[in-house]
N, CA and C atoms of all chains as a GROMACS GRO file, in nm:
protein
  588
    1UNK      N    1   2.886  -7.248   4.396
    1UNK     CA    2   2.876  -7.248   4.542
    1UNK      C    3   2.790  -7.130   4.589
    2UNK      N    4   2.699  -7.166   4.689
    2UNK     CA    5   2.615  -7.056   4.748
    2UNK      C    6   2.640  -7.005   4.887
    3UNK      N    7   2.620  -6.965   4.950
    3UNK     CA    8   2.616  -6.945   5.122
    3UNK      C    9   2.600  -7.004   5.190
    4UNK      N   10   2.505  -7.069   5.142
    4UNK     CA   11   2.489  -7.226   5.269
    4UNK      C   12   2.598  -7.333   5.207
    5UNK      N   13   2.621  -7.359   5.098
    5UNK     CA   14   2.720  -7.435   5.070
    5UNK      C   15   2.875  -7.398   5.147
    6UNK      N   16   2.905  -7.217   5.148
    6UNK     CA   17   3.025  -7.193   5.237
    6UNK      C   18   2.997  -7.238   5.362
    7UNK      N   19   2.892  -7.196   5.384
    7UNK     CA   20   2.880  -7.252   5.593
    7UNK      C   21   2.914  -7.394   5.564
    8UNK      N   22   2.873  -7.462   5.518
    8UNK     CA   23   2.865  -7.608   5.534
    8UNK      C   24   3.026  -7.708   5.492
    9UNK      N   25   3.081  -7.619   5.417
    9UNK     CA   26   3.222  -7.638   5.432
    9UNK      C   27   3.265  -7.559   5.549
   10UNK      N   28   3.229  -7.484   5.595
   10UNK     CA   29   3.314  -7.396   5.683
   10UNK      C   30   3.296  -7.497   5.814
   11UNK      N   31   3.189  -7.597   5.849
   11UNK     CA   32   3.149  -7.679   5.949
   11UNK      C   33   3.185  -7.796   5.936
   12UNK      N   34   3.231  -7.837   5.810
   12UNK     CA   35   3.330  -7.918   5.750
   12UNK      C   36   3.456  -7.903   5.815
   13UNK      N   37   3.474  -7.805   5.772
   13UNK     CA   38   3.637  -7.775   5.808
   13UNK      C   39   3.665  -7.742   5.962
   14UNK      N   40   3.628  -7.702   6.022
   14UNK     CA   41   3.599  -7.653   6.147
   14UNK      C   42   3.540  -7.734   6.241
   15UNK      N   43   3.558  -7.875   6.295
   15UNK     CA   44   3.556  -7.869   6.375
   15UNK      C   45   3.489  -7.781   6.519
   16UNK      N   46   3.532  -7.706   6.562
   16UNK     CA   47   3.524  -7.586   6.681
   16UNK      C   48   3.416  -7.577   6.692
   17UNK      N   49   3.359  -7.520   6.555
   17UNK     CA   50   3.259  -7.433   6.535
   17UNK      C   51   3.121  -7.491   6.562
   18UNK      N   52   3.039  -7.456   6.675
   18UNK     CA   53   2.896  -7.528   6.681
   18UNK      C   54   2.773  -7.468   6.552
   19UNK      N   55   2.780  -7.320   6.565
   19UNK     CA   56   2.676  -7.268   6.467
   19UNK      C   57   2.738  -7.155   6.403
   20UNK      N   58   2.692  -7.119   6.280
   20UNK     CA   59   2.769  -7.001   6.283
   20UNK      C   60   2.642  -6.943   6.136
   21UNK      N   61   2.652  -6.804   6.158
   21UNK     CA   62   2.536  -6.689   6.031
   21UNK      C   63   2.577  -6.605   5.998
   22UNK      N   64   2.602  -6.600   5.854
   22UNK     CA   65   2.645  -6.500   5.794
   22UNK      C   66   2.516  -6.365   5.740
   23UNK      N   67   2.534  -6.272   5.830
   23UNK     CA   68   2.505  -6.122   5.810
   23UNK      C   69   2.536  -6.009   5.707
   24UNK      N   70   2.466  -5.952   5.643
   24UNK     CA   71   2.498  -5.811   5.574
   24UNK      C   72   2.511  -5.710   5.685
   25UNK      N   73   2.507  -5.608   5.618
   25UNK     CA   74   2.536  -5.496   5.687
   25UNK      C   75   2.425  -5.438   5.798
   26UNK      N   76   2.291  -5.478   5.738
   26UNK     CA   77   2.203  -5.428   5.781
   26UNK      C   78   2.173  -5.550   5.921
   27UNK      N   79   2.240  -5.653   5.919
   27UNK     CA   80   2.175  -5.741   6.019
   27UNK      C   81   2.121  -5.884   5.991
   28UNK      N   82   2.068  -5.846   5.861
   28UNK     CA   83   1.990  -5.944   5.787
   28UNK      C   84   2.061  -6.098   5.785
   29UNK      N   85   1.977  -6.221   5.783
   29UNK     CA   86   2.047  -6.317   5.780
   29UNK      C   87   2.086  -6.358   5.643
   30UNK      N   88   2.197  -6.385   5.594
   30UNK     CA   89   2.223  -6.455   5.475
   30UNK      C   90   2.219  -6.586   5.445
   31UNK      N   91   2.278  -6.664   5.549
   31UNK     CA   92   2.257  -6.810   5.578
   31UNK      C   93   2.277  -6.847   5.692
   32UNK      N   94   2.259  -6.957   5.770
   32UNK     CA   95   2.275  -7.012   5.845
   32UNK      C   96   2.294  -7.138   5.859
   33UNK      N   97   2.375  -7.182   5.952
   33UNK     CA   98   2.397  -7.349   5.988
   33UNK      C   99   2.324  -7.474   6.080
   34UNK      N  100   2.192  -7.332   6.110
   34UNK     CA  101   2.132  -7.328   6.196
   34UNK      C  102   1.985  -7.375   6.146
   35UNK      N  103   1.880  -7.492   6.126
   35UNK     CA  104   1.763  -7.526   6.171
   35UNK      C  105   1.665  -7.390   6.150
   36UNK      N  106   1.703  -7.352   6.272
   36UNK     CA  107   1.567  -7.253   6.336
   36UNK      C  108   1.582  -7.124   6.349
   37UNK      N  109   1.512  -7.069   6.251
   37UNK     CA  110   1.537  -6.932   6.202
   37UNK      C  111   1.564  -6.800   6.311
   38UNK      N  112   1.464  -6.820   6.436
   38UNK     CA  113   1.486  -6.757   6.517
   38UNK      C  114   1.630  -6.734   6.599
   39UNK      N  115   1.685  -6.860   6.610
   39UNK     CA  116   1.797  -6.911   6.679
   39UNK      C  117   1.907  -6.791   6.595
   40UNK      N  118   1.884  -6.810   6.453
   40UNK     CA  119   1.964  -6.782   6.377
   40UNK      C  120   1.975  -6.614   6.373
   41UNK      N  121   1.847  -6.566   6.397
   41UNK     CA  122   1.825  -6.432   6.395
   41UNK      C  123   1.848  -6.392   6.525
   42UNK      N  124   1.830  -6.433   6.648
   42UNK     CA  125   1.935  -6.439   6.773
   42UNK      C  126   2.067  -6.386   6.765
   43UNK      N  127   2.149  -6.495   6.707
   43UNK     CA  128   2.288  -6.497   6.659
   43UNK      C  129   2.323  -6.350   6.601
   44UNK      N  130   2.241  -6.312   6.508
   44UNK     CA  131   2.261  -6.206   6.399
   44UNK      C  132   2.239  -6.045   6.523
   45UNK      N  133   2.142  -6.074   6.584
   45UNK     CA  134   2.135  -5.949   6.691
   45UNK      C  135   2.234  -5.963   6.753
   46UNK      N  136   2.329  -6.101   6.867
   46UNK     CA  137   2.440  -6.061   6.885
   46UNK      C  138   2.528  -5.994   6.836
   47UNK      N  139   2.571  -6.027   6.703
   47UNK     CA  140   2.673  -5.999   6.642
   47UNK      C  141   2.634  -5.842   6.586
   48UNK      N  142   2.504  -5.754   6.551
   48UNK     CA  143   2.478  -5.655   6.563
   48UNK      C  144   2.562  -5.588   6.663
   49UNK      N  145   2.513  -5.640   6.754
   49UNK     CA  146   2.486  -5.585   6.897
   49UNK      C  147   2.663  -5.575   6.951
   50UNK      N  148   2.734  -5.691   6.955
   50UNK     CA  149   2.849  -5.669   6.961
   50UNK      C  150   2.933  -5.552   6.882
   51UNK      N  151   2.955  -5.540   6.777
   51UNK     CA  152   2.994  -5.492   6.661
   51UNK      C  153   2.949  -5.354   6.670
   52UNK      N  154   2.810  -5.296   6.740
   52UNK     CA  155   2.776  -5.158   6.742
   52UNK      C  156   2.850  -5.106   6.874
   53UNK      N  157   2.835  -5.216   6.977
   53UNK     CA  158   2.903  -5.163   7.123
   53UNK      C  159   3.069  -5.114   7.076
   54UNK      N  160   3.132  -5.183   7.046
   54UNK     CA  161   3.255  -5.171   7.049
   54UNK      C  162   3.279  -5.024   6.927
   55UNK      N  163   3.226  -5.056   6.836
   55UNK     CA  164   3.227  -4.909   6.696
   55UNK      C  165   3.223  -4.781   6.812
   56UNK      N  166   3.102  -4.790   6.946
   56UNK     CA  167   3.063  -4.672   6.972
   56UNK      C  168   3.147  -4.651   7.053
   57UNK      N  169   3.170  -4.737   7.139
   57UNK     CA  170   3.256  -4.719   7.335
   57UNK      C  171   3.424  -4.715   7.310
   58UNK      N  172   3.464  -4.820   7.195
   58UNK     CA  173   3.575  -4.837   7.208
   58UNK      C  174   3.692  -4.817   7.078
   59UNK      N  175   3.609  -4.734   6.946
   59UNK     CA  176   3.687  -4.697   6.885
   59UNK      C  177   3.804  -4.575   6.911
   60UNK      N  178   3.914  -4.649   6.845
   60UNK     CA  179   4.015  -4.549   6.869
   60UNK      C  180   4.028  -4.460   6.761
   61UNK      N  181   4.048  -4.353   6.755
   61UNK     CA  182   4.052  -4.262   6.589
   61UNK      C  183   4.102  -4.345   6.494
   62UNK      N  184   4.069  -4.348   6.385
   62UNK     CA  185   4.105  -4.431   6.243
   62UNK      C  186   4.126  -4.624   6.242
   63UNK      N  187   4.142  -4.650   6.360
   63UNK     CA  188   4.148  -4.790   6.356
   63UNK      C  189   3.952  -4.859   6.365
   64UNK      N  190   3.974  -4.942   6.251
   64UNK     CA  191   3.901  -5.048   6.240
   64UNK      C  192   3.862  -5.187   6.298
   65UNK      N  193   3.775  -5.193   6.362
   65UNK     CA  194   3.743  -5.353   6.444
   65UNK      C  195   3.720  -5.446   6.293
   66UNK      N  196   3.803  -5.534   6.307
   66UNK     CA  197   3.825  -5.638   6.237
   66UNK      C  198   3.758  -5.815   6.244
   67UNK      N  199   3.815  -5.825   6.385
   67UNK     CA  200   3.718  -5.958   6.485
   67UNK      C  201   3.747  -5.924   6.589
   68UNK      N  202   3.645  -6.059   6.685
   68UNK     CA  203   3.614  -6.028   6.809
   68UNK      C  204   3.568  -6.177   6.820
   69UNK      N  205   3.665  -6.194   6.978
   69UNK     CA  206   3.614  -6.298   6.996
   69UNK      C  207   3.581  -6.302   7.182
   70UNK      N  208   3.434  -6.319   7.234
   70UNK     CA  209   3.415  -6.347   7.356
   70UNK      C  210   3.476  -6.466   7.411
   71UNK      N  211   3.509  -6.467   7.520
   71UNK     CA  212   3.530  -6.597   7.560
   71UNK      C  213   3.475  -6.630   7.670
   72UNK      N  214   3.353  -6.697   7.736
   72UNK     CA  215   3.319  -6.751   7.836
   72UNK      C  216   3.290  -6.885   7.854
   73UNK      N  217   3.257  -6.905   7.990
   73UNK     CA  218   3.251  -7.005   8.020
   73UNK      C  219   3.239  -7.156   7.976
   74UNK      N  220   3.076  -7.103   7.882
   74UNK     CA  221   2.988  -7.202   7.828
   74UNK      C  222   3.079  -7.194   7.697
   75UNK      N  223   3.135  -7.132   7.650
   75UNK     CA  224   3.171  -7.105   7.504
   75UNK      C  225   3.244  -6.966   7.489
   76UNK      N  226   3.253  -7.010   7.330
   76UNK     CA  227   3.321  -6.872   7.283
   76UNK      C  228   3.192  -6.796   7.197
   77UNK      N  229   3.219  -6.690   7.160
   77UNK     CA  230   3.152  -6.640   7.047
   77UNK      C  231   3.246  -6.540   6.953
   78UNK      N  232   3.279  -6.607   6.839
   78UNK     CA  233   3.366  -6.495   6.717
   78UNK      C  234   3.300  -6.436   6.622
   79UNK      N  235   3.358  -6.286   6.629
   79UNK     CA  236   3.273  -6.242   6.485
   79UNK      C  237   3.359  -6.194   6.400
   80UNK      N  238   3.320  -6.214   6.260
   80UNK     CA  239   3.429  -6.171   6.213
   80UNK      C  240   3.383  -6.093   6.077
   81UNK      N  241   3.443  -5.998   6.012
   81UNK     CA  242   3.353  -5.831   5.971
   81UNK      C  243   3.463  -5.850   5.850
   82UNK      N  244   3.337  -5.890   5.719
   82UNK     CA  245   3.421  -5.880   5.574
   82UNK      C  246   3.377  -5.763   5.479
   83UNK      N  247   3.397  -5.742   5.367
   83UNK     CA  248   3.312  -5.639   5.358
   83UNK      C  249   3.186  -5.647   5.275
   84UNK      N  250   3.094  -5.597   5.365
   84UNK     CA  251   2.928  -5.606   5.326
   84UNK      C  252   2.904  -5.730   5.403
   85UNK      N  253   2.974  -5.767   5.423
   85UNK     CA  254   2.915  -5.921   5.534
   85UNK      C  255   3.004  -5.972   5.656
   86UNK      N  256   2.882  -6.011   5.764
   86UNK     CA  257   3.005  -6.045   5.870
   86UNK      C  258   2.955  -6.203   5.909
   87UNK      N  259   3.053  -6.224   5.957
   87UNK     CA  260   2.987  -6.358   6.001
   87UNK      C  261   3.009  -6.390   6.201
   88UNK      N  262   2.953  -6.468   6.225
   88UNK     CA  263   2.917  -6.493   6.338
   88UNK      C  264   2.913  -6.646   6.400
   89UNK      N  265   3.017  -6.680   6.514
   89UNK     CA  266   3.016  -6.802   6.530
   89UNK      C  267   3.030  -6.866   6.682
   90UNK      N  268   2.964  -6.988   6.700
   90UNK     CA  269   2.977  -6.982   6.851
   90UNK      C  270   3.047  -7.139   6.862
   91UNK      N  271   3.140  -7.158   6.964
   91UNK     CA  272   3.168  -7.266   6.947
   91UNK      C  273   3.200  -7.338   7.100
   92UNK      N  274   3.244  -7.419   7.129
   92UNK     CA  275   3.259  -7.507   7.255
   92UNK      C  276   3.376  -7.386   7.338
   93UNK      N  277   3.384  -7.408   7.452
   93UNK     CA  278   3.492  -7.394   7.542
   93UNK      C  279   3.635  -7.381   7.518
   94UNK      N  280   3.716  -7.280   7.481
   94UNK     CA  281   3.879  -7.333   7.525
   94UNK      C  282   3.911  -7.346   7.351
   95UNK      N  283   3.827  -7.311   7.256
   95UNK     CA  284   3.898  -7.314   7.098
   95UNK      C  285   3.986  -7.247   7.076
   96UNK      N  286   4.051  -7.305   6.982
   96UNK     CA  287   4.152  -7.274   6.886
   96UNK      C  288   4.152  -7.154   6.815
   97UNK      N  289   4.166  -7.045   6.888
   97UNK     CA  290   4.104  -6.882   6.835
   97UNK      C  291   4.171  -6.887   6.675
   98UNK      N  292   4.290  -6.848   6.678
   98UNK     CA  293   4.346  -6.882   6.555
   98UNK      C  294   4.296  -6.927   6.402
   99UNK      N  295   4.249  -7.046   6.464
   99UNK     CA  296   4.227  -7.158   6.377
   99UNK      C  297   4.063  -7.114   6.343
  100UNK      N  298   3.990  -7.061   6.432
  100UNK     CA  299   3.866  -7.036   6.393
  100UNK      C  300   3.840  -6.915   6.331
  101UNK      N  301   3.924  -6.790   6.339
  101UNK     CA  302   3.930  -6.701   6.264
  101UNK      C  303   3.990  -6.697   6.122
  102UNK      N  304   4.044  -6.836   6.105
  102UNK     CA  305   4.049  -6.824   5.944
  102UNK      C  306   4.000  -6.924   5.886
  103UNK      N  307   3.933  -7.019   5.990
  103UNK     CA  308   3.821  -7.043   5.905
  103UNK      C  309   3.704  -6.983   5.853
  104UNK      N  310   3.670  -6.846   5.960
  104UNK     CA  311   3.600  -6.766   5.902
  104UNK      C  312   3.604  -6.656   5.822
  105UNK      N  313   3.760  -6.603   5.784
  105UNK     CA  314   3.766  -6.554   5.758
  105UNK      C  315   3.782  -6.622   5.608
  106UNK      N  316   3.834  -6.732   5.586
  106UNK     CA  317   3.790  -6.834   5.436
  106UNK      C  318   3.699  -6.816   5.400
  107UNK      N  319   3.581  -6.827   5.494
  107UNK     CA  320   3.449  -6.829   5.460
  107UNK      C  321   3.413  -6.677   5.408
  108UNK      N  322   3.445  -6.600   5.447
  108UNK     CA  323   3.411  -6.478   5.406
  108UNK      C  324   3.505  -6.474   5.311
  109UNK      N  325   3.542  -6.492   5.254
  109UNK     CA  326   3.644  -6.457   5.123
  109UNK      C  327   3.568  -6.556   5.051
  110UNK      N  328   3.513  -6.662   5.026
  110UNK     CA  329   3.486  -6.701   4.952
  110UNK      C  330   3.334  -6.667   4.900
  111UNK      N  331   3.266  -6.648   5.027
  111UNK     CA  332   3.133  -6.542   5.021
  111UNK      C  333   3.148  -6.405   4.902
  112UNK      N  334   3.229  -6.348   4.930
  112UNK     CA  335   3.291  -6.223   4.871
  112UNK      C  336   3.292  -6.269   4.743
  113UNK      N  337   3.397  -6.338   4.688
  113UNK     CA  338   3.378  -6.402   4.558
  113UNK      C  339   3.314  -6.441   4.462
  114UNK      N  340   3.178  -6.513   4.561
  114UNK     CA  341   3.053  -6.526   4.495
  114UNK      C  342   3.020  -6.454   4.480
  115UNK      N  343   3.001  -6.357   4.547
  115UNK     CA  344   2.959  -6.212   4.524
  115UNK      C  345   2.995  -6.129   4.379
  116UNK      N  346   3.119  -6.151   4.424
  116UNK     CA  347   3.137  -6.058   4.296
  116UNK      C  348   3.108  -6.110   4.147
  117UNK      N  349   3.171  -6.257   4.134
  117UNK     CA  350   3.097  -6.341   4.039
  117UNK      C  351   2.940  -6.319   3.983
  118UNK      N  352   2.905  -6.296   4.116
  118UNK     CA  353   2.748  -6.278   4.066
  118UNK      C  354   2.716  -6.160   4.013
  119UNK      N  355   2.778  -6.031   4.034
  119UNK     CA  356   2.746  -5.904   3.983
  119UNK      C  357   2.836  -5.856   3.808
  120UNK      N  358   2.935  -5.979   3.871
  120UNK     CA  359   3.042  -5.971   3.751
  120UNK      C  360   2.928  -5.937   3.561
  121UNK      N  361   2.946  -5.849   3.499
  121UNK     CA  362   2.827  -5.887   3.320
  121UNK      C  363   2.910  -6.027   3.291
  122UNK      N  364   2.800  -6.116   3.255
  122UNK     CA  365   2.793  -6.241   3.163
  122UNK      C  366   2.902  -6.174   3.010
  123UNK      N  367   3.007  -6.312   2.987
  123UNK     CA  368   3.101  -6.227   2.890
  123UNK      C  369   3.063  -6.330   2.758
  124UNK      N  370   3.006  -6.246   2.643
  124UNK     CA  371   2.941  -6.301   2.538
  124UNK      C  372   3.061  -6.405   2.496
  125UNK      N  373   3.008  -6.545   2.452
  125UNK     CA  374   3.057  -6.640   2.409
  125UNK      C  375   3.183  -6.623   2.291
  126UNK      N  376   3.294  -6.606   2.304
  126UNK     CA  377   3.366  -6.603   2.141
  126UNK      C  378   3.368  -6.723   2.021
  127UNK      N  379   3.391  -6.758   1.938
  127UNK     CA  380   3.349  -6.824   1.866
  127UNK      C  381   3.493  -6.880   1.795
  128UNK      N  382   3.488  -7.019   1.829
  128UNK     CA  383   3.615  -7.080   1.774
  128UNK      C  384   3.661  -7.051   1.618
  129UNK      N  385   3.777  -7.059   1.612
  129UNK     CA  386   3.839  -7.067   1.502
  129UNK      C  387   3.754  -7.140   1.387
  130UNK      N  388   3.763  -7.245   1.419
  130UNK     CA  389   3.679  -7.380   1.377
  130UNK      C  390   3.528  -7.389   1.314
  131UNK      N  391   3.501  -7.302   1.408
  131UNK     CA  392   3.296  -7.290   1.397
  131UNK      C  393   3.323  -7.161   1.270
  132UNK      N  394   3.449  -7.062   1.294
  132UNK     CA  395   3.412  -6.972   1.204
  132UNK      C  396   3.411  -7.018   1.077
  133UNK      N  397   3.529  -7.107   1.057
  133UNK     CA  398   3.564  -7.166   0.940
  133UNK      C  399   3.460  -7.209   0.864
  134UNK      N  400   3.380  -7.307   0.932
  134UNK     CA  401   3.272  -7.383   0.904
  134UNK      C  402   3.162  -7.299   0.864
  135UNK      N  403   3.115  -7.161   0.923
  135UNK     CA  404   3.055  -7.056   0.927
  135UNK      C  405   3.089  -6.998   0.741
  136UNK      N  406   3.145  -6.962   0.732
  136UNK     CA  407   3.248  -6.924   0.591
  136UNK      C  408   3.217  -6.982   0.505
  137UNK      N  409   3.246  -7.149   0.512
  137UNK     CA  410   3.257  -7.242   0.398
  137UNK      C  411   3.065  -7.244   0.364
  138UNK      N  412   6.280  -8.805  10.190
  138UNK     CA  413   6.330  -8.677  10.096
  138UNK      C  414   6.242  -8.724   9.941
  139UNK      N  415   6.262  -8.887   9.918
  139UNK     CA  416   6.188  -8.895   9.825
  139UNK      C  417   6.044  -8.880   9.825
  140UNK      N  418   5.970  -8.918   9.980
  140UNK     CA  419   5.875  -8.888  10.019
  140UNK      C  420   5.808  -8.731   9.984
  141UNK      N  421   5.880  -8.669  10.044
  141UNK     CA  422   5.907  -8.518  10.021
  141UNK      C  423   5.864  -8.502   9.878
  142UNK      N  424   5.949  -8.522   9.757
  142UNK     CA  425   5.963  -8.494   9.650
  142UNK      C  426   5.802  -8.572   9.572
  143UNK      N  427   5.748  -8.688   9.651
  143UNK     CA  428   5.644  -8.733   9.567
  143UNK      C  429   5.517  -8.665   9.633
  144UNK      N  430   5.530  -8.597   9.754
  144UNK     CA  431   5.409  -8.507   9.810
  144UNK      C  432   5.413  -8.375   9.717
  145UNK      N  433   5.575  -8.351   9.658
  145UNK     CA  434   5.532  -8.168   9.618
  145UNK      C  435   5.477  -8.222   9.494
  146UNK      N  436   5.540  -8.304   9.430
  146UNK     CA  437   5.447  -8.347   9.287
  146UNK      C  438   5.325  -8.371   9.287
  147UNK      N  439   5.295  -8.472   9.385
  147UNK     CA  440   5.147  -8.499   9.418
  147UNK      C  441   5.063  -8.373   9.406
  148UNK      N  442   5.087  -8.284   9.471
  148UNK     CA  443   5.007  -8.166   9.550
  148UNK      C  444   5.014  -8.044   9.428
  149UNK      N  445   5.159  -7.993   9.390
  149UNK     CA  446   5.210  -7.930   9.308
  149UNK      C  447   5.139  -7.972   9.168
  150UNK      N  448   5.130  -8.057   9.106
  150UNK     CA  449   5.079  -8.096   8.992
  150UNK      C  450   4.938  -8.054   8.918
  151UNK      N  451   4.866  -8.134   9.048
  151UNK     CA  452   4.694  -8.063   9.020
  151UNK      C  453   4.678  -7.946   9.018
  152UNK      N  454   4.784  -7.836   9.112
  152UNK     CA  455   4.737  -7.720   9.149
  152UNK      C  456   4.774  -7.627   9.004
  153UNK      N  457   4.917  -7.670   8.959
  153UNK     CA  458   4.978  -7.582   8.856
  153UNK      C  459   4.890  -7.606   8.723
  154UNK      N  460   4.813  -7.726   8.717
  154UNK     CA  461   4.760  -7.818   8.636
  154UNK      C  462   4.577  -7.729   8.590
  155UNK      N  463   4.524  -7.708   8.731
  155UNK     CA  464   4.398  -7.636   8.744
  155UNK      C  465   4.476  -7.484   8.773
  156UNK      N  466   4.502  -7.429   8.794
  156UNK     CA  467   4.578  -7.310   8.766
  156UNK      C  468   4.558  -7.222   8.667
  157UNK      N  469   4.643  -7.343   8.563
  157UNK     CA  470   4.664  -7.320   8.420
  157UNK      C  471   4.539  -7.332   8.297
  158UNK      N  472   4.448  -7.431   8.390
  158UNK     CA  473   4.325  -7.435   8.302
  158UNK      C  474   4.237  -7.346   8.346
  159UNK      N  475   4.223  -7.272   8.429
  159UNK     CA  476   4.166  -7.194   8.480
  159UNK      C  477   4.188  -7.035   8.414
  160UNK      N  478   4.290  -7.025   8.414
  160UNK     CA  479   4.349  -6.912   8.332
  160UNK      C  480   4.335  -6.890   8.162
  161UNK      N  481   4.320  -7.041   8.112
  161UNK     CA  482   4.272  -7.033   8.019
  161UNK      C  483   4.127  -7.004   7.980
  162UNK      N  484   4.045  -7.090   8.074
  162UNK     CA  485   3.933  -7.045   8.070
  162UNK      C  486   3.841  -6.922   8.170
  163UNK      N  487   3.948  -6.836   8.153
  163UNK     CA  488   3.905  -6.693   8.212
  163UNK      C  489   3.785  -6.616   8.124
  164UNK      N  490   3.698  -6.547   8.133
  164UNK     CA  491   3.630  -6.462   8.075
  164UNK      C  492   3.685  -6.340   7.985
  165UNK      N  493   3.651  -6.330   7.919
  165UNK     CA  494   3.716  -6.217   7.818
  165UNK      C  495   3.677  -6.176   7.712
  166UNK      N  496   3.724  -6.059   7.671
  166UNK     CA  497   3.676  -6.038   7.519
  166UNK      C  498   3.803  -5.990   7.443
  167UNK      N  499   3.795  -6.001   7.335
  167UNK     CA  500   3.981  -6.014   7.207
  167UNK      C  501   3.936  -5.935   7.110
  168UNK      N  502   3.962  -5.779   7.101
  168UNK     CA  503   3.897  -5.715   6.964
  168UNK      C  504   4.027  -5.696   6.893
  169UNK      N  505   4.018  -5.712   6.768
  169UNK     CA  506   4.147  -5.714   6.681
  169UNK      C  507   4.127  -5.638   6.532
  170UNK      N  508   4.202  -5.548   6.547
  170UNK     CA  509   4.206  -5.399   6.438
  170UNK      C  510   4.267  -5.438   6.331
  171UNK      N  511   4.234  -5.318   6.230
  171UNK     CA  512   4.265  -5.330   6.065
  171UNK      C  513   4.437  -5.348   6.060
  172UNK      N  514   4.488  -5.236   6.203
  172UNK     CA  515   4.622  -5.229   6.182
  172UNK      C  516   4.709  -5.330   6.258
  173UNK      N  517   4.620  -5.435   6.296
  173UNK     CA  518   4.710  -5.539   6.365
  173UNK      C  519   4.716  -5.539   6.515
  174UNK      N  520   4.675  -5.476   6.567
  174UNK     CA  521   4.645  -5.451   6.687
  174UNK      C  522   4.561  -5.518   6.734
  175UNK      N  523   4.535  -5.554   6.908
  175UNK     CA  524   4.510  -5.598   7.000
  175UNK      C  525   4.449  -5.558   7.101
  176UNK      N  526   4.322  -5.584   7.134
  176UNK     CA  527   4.255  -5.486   7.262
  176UNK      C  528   4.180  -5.627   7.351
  177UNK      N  529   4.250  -5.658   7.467
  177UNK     CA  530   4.205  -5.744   7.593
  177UNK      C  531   4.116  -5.682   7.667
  178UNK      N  532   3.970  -5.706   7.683
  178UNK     CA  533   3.899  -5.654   7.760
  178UNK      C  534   3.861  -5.792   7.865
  179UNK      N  535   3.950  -5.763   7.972
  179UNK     CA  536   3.911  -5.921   8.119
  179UNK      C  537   3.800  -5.882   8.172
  180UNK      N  538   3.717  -5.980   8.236
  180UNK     CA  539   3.608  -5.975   8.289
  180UNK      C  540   3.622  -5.851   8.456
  181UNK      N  541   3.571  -5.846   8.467
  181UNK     CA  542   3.538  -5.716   8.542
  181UNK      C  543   3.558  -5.583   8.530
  182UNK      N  544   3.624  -5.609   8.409
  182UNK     CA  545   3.644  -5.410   8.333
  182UNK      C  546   3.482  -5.400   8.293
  183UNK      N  547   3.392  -5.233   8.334
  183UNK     CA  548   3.283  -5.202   8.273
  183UNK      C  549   3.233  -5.243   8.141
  184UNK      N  550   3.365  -5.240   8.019
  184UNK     CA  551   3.323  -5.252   7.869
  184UNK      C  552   3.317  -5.403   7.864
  185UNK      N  553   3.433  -5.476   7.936
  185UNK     CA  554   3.408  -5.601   7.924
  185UNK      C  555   3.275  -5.670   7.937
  186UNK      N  556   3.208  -5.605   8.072
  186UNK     CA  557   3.102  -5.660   8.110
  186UNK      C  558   2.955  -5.653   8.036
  187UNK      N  559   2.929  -5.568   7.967
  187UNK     CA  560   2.872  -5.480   7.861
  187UNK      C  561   2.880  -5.575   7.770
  188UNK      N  562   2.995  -5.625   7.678
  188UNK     CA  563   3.024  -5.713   7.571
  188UNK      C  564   2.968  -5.846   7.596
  189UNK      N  565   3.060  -5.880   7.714
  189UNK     CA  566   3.014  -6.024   7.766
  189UNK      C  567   2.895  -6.040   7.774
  190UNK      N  568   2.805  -5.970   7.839
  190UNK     CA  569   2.639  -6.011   7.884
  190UNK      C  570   2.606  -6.028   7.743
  191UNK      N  571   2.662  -5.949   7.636
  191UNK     CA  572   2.591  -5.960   7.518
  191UNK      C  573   2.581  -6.075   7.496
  192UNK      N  574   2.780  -6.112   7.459
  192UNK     CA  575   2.796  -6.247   7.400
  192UNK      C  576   2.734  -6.396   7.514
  193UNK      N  577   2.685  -6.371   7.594
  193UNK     CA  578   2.646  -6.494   7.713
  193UNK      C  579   2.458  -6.496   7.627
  194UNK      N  580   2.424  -6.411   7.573
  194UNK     CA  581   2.280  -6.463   7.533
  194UNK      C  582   2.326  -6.518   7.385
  195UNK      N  583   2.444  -6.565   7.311
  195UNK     CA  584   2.428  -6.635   7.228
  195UNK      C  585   2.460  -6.791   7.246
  196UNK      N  586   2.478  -6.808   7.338
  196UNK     CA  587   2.535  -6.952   7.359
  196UNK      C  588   2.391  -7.023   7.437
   0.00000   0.00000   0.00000
């Protein structure tokens, strides 16, 4: 499974969710559910942009922003902050906050995973009983 | 009296009805901490407004 494969279950599963881009730290897009790259890199400056306002104006000593979810009119917008990656999602009117924060937050756990999988060293093959035998004879 | 009782429903209904959806769909922002905590920022607080304009250019 890759990143676009998590979004695409995550849009699977989710209902709610109209678009949603998963971010590193720096901003950068990782994937998107999104067509059009710009749209997508849009998304990613919100969720910058959110995520720096609140770190600067509204941290309290030692507590951590975790998610965030806007709620207006046209929609919602949730973000939600894993580590080394956040993701970002916008969805219809009146959602299921709940329900959309662990779908994203699935999604980021399973992101994570790949992750580590991928950095994980390749573990040299052991060699059956069987093959040794055969090896021997 | 039954008259009575089918005007407050009549009238009473829509209002508690749009009220309630209204309240739901209030403006806001929901920041939620490592330690479980809860921060409501409603629309016309300064920070709220700040957040919101953000989140209104992603939709």
């Amino acid at each position: 499974m890759d990143a676009a494969s998590a979004l695409a279950d995550l849009t699977e599963i989710s209902s709610q969710v109209e678009a949603a881009v998963v971010i590193d730290d720096t901003g950068a897009v990782v994937a998107s559910t999104l067509d059009d790259a710009e749209r997508s890199a849009q998304l990613a400056r919100v969720a910058l942009d959110l995520l720096g306002a609140v770190d600067k104006r509204f941290e309290p000593g030692g507590r951590a922003l975790t998610q965030l979810e806007a709620a207006l009119w046209g929609g919602s917008v949730f973000v939600a902050r894993g580590e080394g990656q956040s993701i970002v999602a916008t969805t219809s009117p009146g959602p299921t906050s709940g329900l959309v924060f662990y779908d994203l937050k699935t999604c980021l756990r399973s992101l994570a995973e790949l992750k580590s999988e991928e950095t994980k060293p390749a573990r040299p093959k052991r060699r059956s009983a069987k093959t040794q035998a055969d090896a021997d004879a | 009296m039954r008259r009575l009782l089918a005007l407050i429903l009549f009238v009473g209904g829509p209002i508690l009805y749009l009220s309630r959806r209204r309240d739901e769909r209030r403006e806001r922002v929901h920041l939620y901490y490592d330690d479980g905590s809860m921060v409501t920022l409603e629309r016309g607080a300064p920070e709220a407004e700040q957040l919101l304009a953000v989140a209104r250019s992603a939709l």
